[in-house]
C-alpha positions as CSV (number, residue, x, y, z in Angstrom):
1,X,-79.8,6.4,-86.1
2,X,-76.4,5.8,-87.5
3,X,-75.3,9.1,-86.9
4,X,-76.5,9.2,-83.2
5,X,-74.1,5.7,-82.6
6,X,-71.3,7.7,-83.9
7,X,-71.6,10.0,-81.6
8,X,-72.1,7.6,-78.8
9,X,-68.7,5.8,-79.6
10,X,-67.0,8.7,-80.0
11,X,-66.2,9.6,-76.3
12,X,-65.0,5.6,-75.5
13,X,-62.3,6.1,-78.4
14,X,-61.4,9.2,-76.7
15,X,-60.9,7.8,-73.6
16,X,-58.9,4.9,-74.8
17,X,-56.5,7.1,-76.5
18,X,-55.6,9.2,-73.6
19,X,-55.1,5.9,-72.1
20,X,-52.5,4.8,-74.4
21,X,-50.8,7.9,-74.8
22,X,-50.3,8.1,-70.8
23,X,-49.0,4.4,-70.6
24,X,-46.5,5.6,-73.5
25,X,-45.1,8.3,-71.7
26,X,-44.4,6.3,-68.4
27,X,-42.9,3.4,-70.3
28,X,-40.5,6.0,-72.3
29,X,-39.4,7.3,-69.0
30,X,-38.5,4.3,-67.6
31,X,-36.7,3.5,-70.6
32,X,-34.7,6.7,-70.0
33,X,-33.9,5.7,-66.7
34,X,-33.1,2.0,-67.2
35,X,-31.7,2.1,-71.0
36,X,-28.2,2.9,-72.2
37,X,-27.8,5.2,-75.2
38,X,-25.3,2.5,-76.7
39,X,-28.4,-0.2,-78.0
40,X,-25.4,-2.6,-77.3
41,X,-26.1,-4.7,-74.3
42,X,-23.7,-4.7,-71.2
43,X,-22.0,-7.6,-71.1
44,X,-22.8,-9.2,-67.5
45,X,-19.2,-9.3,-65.1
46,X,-18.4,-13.1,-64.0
47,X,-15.9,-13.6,-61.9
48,X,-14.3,-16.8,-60.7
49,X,-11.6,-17.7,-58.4
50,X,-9.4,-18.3,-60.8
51,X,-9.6,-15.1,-63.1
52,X,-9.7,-11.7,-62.3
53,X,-12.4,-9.9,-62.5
54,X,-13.5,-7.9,-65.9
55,X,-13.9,-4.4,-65.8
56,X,-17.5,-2.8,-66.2
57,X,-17.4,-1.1,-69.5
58,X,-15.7,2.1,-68.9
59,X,-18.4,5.6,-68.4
60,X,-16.6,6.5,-71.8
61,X,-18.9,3.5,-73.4
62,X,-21.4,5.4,-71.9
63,X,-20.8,8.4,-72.6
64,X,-20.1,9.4,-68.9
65,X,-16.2,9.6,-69.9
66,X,-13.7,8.0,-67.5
67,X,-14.9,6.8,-63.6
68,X,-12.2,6.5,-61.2
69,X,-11.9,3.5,-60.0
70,X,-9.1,2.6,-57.8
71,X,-9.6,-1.4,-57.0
72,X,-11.8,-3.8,-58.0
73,X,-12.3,-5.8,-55.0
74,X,-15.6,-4.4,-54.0
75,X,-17.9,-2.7,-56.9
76,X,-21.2,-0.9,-56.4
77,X,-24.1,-3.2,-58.1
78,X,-25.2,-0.6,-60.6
79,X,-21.9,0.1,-61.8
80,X,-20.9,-3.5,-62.0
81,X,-24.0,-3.8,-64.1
82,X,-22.9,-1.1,-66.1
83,X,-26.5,0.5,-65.2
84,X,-25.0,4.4,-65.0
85,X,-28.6,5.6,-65.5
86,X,-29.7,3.9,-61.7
87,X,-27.8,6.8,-60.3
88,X,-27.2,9.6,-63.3
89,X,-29.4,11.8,-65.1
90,X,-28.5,10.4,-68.4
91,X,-31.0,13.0,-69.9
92,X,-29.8,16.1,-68.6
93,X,-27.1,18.3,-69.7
94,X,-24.3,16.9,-67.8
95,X,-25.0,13.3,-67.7
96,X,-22.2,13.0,-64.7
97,X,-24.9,14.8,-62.4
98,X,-27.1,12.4,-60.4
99,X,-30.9,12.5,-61.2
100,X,-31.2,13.9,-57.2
101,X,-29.9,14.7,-54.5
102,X,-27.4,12.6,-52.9
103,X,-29.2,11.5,-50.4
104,X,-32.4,10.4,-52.3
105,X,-30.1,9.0,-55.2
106,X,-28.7,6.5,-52.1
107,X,-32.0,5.9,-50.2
108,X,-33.6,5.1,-53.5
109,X,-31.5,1.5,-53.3
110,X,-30.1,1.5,-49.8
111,X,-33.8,2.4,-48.0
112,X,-34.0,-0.3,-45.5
113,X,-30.0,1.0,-44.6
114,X,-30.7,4.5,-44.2
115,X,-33.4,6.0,-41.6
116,X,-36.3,7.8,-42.9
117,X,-35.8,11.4,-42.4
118,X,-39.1,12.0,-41.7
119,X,-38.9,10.2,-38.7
120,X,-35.2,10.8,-37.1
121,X,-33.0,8.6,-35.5
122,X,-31.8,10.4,-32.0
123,X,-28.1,10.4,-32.9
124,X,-27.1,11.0,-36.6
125,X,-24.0,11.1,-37.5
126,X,-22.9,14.4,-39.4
127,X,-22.4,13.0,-42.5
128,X,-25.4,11.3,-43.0
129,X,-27.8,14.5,-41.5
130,X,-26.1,16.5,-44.0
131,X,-27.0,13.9,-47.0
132,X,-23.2,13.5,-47.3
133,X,-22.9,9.7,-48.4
134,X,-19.6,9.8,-50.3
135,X,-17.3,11.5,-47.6
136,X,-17.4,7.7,-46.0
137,X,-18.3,5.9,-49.6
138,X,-16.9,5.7,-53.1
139,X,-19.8,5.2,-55.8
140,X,-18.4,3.0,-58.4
141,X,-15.8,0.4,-56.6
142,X,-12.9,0.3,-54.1
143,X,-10.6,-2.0,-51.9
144,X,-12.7,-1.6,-49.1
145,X,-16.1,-3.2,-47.6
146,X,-18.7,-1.3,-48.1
147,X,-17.1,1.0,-50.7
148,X,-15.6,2.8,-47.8
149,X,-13.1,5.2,-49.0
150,X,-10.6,3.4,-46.5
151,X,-10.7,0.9,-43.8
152,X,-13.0,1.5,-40.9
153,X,-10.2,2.9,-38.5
154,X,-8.7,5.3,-41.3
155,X,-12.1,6.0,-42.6
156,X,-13.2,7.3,-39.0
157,X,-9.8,9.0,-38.2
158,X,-9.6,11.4,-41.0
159,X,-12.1,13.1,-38.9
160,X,-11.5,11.7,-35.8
161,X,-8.3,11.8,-35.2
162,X,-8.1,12.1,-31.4
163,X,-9.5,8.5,-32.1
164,X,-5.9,7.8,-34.1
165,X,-4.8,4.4,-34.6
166,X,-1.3,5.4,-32.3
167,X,-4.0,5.1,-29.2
168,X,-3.8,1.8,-27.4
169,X,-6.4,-1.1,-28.5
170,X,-6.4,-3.4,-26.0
171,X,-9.5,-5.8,-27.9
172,X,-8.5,-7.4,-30.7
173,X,-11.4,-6.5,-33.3
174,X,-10.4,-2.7,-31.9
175,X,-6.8,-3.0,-32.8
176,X,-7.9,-4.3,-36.5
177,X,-9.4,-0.8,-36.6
178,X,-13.4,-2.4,-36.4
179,X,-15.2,1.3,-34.7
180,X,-18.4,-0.4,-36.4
181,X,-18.2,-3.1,-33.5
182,X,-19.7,-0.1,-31.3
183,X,-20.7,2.4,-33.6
184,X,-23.5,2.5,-36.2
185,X,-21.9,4.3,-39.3
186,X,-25.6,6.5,-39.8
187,X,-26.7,6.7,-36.6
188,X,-28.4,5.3,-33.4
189,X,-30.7,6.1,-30.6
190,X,-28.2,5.9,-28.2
191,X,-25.7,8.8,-27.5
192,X,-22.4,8.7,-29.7
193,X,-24.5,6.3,-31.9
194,X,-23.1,3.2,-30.6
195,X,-25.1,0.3,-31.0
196,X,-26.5,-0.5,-27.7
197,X,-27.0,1.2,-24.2
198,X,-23.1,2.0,-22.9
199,X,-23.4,-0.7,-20.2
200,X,-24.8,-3.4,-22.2
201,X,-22.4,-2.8,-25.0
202,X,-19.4,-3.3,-22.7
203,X,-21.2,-5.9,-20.8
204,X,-20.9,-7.9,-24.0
205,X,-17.5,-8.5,-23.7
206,X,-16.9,-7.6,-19.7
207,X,-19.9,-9.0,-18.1
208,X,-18.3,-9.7,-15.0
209,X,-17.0,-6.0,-14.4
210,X,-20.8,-5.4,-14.6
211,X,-22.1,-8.1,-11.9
212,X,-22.8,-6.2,-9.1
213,X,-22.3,-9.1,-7.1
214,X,-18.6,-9.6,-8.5
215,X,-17.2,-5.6,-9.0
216,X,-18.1,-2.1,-9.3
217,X,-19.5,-2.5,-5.5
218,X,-21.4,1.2,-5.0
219,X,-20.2,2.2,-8.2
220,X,-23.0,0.0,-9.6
221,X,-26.2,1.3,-7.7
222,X,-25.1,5.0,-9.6
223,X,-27.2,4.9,-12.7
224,X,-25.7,8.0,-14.0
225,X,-22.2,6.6,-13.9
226,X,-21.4,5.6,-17.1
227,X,-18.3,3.3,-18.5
228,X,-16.8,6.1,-20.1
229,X,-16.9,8.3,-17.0
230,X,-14.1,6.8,-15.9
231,X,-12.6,4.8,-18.8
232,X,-11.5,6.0,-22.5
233,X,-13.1,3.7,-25.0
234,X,-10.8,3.8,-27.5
235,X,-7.7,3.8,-24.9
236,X,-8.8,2.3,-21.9
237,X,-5.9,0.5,-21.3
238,X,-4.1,3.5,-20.4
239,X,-6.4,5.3,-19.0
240,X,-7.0,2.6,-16.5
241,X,-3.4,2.5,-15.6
242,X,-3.9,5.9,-14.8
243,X,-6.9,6.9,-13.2
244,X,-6.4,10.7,-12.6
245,X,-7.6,13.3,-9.8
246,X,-9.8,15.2,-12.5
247,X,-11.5,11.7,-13.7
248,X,-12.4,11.0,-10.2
249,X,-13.6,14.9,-9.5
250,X,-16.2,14.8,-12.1
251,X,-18.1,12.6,-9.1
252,X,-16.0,12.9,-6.2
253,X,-16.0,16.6,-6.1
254,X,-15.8,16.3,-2.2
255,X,-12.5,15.8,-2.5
256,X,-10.1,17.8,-0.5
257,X,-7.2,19.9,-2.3
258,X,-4.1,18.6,-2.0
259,X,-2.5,21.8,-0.9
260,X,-5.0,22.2,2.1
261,X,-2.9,19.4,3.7
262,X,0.0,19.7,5.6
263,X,1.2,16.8,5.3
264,X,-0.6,15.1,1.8
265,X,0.3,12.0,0.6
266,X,1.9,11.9,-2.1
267,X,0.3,9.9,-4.9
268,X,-2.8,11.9,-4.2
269,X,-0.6,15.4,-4.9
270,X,0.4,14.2,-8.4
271,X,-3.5,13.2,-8.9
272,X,-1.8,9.2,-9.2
273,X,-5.5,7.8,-7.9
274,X,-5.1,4.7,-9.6
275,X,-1.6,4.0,-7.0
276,X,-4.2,2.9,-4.4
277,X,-7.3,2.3,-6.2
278,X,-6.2,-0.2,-8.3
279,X,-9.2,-1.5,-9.3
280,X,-12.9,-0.3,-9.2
281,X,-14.2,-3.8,-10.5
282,X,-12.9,-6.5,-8.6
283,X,-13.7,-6.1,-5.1
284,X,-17.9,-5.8,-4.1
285,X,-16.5,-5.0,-0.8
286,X,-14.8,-2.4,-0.7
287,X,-15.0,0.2,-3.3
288,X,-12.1,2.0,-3.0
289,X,-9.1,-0.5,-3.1
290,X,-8.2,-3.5,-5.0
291,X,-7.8,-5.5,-1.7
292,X,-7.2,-5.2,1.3
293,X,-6.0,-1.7,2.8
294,X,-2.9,-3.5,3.9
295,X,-1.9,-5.0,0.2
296,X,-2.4,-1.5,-1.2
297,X,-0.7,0.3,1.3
298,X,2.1,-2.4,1.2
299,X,2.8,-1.7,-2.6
300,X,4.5,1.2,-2.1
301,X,5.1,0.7,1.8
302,X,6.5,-3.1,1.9
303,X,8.6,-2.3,5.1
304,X,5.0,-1.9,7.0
305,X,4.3,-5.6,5.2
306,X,1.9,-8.0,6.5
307,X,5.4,-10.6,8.1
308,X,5.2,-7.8,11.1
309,X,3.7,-8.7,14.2
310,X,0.1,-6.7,14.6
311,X,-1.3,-6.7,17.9
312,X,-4.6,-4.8,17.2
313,X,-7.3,-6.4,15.5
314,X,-8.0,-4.2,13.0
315,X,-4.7,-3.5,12.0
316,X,-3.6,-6.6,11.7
317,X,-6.6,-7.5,9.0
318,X,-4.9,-4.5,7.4
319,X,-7.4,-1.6,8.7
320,X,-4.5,1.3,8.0
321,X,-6.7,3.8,7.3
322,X,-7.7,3.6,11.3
323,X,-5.1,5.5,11.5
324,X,-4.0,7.2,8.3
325,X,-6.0,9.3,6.0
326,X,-5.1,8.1,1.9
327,X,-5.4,11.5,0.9
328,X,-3.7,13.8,3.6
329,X,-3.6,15.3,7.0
330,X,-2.4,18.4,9.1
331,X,-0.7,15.3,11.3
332,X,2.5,13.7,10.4
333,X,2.4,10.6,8.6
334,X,-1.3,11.5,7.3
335,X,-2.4,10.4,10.6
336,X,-6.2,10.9,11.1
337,X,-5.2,13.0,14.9
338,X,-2.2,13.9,16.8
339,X,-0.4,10.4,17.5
340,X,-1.1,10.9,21.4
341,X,-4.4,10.5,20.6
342,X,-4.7,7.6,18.1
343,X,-3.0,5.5,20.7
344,X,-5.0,6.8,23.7
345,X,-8.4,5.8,21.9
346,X,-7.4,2.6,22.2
347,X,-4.5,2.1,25.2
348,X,-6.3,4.8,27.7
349,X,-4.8,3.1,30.6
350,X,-1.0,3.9,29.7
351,X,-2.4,7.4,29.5
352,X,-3.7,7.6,33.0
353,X,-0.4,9.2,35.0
354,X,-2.4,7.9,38.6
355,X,-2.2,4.0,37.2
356,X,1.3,4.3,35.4
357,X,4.0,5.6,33.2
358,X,6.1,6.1,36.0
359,X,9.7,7.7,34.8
360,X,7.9,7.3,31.6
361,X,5.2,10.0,31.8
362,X,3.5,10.8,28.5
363,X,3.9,14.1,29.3
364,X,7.5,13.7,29.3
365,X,8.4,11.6,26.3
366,X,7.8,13.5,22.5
367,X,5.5,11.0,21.5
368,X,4.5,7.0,21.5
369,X,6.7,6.2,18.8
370,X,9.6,7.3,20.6
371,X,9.5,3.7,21.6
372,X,6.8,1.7,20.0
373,X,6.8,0.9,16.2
374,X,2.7,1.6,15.3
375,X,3.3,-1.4,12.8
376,X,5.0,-3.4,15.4
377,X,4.0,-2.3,18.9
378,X,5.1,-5.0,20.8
379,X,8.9,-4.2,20.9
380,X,10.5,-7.2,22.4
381,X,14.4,-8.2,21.8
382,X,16.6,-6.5,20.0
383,X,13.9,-3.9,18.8
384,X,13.7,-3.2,23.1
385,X,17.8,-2.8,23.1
386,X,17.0,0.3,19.8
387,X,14.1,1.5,21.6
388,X,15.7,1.9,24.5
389,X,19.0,3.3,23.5
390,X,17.2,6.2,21.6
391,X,16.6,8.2,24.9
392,X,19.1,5.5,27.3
393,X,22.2,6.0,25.5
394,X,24.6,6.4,28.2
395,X,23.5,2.9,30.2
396,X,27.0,1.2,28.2
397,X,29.5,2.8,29.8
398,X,33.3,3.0,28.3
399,X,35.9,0.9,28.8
400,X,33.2,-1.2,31.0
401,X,34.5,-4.7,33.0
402,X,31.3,-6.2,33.8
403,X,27.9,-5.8,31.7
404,X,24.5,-7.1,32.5
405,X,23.8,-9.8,30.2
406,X,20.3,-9.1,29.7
407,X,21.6,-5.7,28.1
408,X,24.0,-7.3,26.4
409,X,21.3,-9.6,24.4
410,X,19.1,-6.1,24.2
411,X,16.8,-8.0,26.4
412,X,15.6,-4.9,28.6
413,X,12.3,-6.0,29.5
414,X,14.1,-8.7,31.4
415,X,14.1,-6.2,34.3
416,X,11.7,-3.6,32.9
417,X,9.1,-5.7,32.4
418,X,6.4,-2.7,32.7
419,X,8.0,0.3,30.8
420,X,4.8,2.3,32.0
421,X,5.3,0.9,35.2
422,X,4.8,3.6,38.5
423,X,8.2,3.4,39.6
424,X,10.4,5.8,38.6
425,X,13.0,3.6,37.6
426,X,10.0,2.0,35.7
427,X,10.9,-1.7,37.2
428,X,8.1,-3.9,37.9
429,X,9.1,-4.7,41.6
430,X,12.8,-5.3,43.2
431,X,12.1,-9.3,42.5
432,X,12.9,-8.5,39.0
433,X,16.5,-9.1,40.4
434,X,16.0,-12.2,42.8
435,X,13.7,-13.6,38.9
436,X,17.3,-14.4,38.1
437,X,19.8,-14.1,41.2
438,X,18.6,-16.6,44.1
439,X,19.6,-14.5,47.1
440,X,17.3,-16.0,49.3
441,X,19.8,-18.7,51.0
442,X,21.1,-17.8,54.7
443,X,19.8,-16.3,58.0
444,X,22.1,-12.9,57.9
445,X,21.1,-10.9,55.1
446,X,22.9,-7.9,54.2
447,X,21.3,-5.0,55.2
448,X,20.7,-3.7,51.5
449,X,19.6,-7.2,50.4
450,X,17.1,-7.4,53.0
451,X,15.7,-4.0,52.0
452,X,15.7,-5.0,48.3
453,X,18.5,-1.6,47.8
454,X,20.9,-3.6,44.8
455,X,21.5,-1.0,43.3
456,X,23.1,0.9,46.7
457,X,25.6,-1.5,45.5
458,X,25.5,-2.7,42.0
459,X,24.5,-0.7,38.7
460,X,22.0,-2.0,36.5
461,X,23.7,-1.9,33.0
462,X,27.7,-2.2,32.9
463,X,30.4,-1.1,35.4
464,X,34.0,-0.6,35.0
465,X,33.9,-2.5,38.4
466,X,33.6,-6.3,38.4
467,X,30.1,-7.8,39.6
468,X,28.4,-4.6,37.9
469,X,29.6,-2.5,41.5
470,X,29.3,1.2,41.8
471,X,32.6,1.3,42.7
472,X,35.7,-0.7,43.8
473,X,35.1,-3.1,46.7
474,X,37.4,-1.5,49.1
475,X,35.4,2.2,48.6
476,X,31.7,0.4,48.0
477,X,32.3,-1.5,51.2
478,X,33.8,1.4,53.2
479,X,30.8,3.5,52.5
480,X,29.1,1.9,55.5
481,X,31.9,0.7,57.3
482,X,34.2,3.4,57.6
483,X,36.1,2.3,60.3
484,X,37.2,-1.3,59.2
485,X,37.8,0.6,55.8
486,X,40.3,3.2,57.6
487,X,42.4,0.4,59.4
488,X,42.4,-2.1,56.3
489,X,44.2,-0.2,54.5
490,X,47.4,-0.1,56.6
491,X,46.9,-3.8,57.4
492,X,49.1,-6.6,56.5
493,X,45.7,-8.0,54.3
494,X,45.7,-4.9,52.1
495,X,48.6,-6.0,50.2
496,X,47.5,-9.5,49.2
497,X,43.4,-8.5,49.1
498,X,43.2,-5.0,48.2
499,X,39.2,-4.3,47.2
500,X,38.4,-8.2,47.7
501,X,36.2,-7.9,50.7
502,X,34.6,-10.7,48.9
503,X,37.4,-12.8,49.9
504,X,36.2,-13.5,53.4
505,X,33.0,-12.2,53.6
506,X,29.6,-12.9,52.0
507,X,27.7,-9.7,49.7
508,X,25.0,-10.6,50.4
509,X,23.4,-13.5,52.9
510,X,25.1,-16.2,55.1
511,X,24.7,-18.3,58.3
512,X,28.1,-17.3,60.2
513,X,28.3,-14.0,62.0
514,X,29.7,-10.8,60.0
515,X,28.6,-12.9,56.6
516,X,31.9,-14.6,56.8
517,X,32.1,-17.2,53.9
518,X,33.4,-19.8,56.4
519,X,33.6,-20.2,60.5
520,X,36.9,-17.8,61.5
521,X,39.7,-20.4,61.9
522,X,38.9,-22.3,59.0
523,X,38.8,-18.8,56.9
524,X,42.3,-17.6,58.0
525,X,44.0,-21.4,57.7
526,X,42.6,-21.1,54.4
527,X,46.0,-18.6,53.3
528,X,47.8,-19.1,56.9
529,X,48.0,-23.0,57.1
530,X,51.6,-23.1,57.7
531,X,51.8,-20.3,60.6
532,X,52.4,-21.9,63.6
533,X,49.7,-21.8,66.5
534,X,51.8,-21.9,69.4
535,X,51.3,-22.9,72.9
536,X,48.0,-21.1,72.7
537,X,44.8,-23.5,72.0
538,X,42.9,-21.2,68.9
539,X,40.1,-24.0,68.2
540,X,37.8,-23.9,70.7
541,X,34.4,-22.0,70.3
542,X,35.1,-19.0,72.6
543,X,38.9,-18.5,70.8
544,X,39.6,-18.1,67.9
545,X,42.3,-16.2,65.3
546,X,40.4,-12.8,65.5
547,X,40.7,-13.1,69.5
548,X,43.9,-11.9,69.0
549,X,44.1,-10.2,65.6
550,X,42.7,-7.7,64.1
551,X,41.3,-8.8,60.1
552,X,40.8,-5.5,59.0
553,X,44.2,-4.3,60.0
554,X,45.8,-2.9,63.8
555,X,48.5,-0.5,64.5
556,X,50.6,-3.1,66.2
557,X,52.6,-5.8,64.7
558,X,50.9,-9.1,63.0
559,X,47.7,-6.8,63.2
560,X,47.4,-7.8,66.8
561,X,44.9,-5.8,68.6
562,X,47.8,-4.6,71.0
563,X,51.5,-5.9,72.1
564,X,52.8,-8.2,75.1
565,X,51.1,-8.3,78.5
566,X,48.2,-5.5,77.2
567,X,47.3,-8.0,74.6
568,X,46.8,-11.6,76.9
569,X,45.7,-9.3,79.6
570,X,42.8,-8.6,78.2
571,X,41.6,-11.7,78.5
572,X,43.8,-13.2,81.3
573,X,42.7,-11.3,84.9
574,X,44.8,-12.5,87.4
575,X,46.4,-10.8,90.9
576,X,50.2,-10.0,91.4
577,X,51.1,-12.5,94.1
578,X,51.7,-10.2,97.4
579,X,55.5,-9.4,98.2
580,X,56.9,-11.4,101.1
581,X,57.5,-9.4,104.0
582,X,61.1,-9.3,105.3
């Protein structure tokens, strides 16, 4: 019976034994791992404020020979701990080889850091897909966080290097060099493994340039149109400043060439985009500009400013693109059609020959602007006077005595109050002159006055002739009354009123026959008070100086209209008295 127990027990022992020997081995290989060969324990690193810190014992104490260790100021846990064995194979043949691979050596600490490769992250970065930790990381210690091999920005660069640090940081944390404020180091679900969707991540810091209710007007309802379509992220103040042709092709491919136009404006030809669109973020409204078309236009343009008088509506809220195109056009000035019809959209009346225009037929002149300023259409002063003397040139004569004083204040539409007028002189009517001269005194008109014919007489503009005449007095006169003119000459008047007609007689309307300024004696006393009057009565109504001389001039003496008895004869009848018979 003895014997059978023995056998019974001996399978247990068994059993047990093959227990303990497998708990042996897996405690000696942790030992391998974990222990150091030196049985001398590591002494523990404590530093304080005040004291630097103590060195790890060297790899030499190890048996790993010397680690290079440039700084202090950030150490790796195991090798602070002096644990070489967390990371090297301290029983293989080289104990400076890791127990793994790289990658599993890291992940074996750092696993809640670094994705699980069996399920991949979207974006890796290179480094880490490839297992690569120490081309960002040194293992033992360094100067930098993370055991980076440099700082974040130098770190980056020395593969990035389009990336540089000469590039223009306009953000603080970027100009400290901190590419971890957008970038997960390992990798991200989001493209260019930045932390967060593009728009959210820039919304973190620029949340109004994201509002669609405050910028980006239809750049926002685009939800292919990324931040970094238009803007550089690690320059974006310059890029901004300069918002190129190519940037804004990538989406605006519609965009003409610049060498299709005949006349293209200019900041478009250099691809200067950003000259006009100033800003795509600060206007809902209007997409395209900054402000107002006027205020960009008037950047460049400040002589088309909003001080000028605008007439039109829309121009004067600063609509320029009514009539301009920003890019370019086959017109002159990048208009959007041929001027004549720009301003006949608009002003079809002055464009209908049966209702107006007058001398000034649109046919005839090269174009609106030959007088009209599109900025500043309604030309009034001085602008009239340099409007006018454009084509009018010769209405200042040289060397001239008398000048219109409307044209000498430029003030034209005094008397050409409708420059489209119908008449060809393009006056309004012939009371443009009475507006200013009252001729309307007197029941004898002249004949040209009561026709509304001034200018038989006077010229409209300057005259080398007093009272703006055509021509002397004497000649002007003598145009329509020849004979008075052929007999003054040789009279006794032409000597002391030579081309003063205006002496005794009235241009232009009176009460007293032959327009005479005054009643006949009264005129000629006016010079001949001390001429004696004889034994002949001169002041009755039916006699009177002109009975008996000529005021224009005679052939006879004292411009009588004859000499002795022929003269009183021809007003005295009277019979011979019959010869007495003897």
């Amino acid at each position: 019976m003895s014997h059978l127990m023995h056998r019974r027990r001996f399978p247990t022992l068994f059993i047990i034994l093959i227990l303990f020997v497998v708990v042996s081995l897996f405690l000696l290989n942790s030992c391998r791992r974990s222990a150091s060969p030196d049985p001398t324990p590591t002494p523990t690193l404590t530093p304080t404020p005040f004291v630097e810190p103590t060195p790890p014992p060297s790899a030499a104490d190890v048996g790993l020979g010397p680690a290079s260790v440039d700084s202090l100021d950030f150490i790796h846990q195991p090798f602070g701990d002096g644990a070489c064995g967390a990371c090297h194979d301290l029983n293989g043949p080289d104990p400076k080889q890791l127990w793994g691979e790289e990658e599993a050596v890291c992940r074996d600490c750092h696993w809640q850091e670094i994705p699980d490769k069996d399920f991949p992250i979207a974006h890796q970065h290179e480094p880490f897909a490839e297992g690569d930790c120490s081309s960002c990381h040194v293992p033992h210690a360094g100067g930098y966080p993370n055991l980076l091999v440099a700082s974040v920005s130098e770190t980056c660069n020395s593969c990035h290097d389009d990336h540089g640090v000469a590039v223009e940081q306009p953000h603080p944390d970027l100009a400290a060099g901190e590419c971890n404020l957008c970038h997960l180091s390992h990798g991200s679900e989001h493209p260019l493994m930045l932390r967060q969707a593009e728009a959210e991540l820039c919304a973190t810091c620029h949340e109004e340039k994201l509002d669609p209710t405050q910028s980006f007007a239809s750049h926002t309802e685009d939800t292919d149109l990324e931040c970094s379509s238009c803007h550089d992220p690690h320059d974006p103040v310059a890029e901004a400043a300069k918002v190129e042709r190519t940037t804004c092709l990538t989406c605006h491919d519609d965009l003409p060439d610049p060498n299709s136009f005949a006349f293209p404006h200019q900041p478009f030809v250099e691809g200067r985009c950003a000259d006009c669109h100033t800003s795509f973020h600060e206007n809902p409204d209007r997409p395209m500009l900054a402000a107002t078309q006027a205020q960009s236009c008037n950047s460049c343009h400040e002589d088309h400013g909003e001080t000028i008088h605008q007439p039109h509506p829309e121009v004067a809220v600063g609509e320029c693109l009514l009539c301009h195109d920003g890019h370019g056009s086959d017109h002159p000035q990048q208009l959007v059609q041929s001027e004549e019809k720009i301003c006949q959209n608009c002003h079809e009346d002055q464009f209908d020959e049966k209702k107006t225009f007058g001398g000034h037929k649109a046919t005839d002149l090269p174009a609106c602007t030959t007088c009209h300023s599109p900025h500043q259409p309604k030309v009034s002063g001085e602008l009239v006077a340099q409007a006018c003397d454009e084509c009018h040139d010769d209405v200042l004569v040289s060397r001239a005595v008398s000048t219109h004083e409307p044209v000498m204040v430029g003030e034209c539409s005094e008397c050409h109050s409708e420059f489209h007028g119908q008449t060809v002189t393009s006056l309004a009517a012939v009371e443009n002159c009475t507006s200013c001269h009252n001729l309307s005194s007197g029941r004898i008109q002249h004949e040209p006055v009561s026709e509304g014919e001034c200018s038989s007489c006077h010229v409209a503009h300057s005259s080398r002739h007093p009272a703006l005449l055509t021509t002397s007095a004497g000649q002007l006169c003598g145009e329509c009354h020849a004979e008075q003119a052929s007999t003054f000459r040789t009279s006794k008047h032409a000597s002391e009123l030579s081309d003063q007609c205006a002496a005794c007689h009235e241009p232009h309307n009176g009460n007293i026959d032959s327009l005479l300024i005054n009643n006949t004696n009264a005129l000629c006393e006016s010079c001949h008070s001390d001429l004696p009057h004889g034994f002949h009565p001169v002041s009755g109504d039916e006699l009177s100086c002109v009975s008996c001389h000529s005021p224009h001039g005679s052939a006879h003496k004292a411009d009588l209209y004859n000499t002795g008895d022929a003269l009183c004869l021809s007003c005295h009848t009277f019979q011979l008295p019959t010869p007495r018979r003897k």
